[in-house]
C-alpha positions in Angstrom: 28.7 -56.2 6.7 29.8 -57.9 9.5 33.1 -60.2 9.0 32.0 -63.8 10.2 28.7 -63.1 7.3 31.5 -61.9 4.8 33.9 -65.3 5.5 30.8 -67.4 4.9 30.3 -66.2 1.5 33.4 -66.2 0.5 33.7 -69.5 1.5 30.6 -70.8 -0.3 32.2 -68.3 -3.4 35.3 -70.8 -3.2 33.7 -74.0 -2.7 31.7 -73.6 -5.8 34.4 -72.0 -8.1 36.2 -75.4 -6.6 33.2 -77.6 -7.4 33.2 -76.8 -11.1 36.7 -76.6 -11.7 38.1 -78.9 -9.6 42.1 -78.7 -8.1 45.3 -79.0 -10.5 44.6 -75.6 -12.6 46.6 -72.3 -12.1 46.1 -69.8 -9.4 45.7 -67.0 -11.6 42.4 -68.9 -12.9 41.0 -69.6 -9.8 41.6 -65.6 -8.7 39.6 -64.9 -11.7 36.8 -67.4 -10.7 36.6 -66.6 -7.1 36.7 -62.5 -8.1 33.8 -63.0 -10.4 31.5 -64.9 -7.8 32.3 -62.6 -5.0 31.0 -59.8 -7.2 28.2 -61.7 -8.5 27.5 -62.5 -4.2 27.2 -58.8 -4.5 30.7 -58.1 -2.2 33.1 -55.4 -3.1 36.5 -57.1 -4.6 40.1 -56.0 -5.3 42.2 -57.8 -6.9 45.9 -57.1 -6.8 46.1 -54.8 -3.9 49.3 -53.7 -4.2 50.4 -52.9 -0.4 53.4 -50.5 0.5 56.0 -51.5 3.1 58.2 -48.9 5.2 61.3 -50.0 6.2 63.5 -47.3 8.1 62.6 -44.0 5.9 62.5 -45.9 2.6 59.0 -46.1 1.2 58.5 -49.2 -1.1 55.4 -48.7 -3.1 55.0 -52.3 -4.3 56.4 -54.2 -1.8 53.7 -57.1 -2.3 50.3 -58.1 -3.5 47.0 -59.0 -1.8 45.9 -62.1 -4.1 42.0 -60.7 -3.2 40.8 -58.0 -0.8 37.1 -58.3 -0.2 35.1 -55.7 1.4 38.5 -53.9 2.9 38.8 -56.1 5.4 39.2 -60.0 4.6 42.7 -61.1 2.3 42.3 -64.0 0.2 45.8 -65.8 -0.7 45.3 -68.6 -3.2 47.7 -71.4 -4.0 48.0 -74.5 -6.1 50.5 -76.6 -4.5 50.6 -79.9 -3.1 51.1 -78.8 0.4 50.3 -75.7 2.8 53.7 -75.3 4.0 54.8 -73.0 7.0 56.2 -70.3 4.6 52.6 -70.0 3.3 51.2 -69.3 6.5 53.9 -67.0 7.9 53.3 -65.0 4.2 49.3 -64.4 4.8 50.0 -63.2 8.5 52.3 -60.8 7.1 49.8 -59.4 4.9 47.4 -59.6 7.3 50.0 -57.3 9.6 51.2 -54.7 7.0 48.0 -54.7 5.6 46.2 -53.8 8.9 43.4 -56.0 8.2 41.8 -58.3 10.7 41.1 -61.7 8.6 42.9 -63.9 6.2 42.2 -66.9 4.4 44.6 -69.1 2.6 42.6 -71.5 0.3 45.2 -74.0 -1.4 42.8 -74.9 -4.1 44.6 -78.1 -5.0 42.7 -80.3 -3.3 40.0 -83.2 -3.9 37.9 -81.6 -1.2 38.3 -77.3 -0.2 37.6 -77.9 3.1 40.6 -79.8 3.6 42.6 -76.7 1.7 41.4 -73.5 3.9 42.5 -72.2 6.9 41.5 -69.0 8.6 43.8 -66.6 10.1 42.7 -63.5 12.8 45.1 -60.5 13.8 
């Protein structure tokens, strides 16, 4: 599926997970939210990605977590915070970068409107 097609649905995914819920809850309950209407807009999700970093010649398995991977090649990072601050950004670009993946999307889901909490990223 072409990427700009899979960034509109996850999109409309996150805006009605947001509608119903509204901002001020916990990221983990959003995650499970957005997961379930990704799947239900018939996308592949992963929740949890864990991502391994090299540094020199040590191997760390685990050196982070994609919040959501959808069809191995978007990364969804959700927060609840008041404000997107620069360390939020700099964090999804990294992910985007060790990852290897070409999109990002960091959706700060506490917000009156989503639109106002999402920002797209491209490597």
């Amino acid at each position: 599926m072409e990427i700009n097609r899979i960034t509109e649905k996850i999109i409309g995914c996150a805006i009605e997970v947001h509608k119903h819920l509204g901002p001020g809850l916990l990221e983990s309950v959003y995650q499970e939210c957005l997961s379930y209407e990704l799947q239900n807009a018939g996308l592949m999700v992963e929740e949890q990605t864990p991502i391994s970093i090299i540094y020199k010649e040590l191997i760390i398995e685990r050196g982070f977590r994609i919040a959501i991977m959808v069809e191995n090649q978007v990364i969804i990072e959700l927060k609840s915070v008041e404000i997107l601050n620069p360390v939020h950004e700099v964090q999804i670009l990294t992910y985007m970068k060790m990852a290897r993946k070409p999109l990002g999307l960091l959706i700060n889901v506490n917000v009156v409107l989503l639109k106002n909490g999402l920002k797209r990223y491209r490597l």
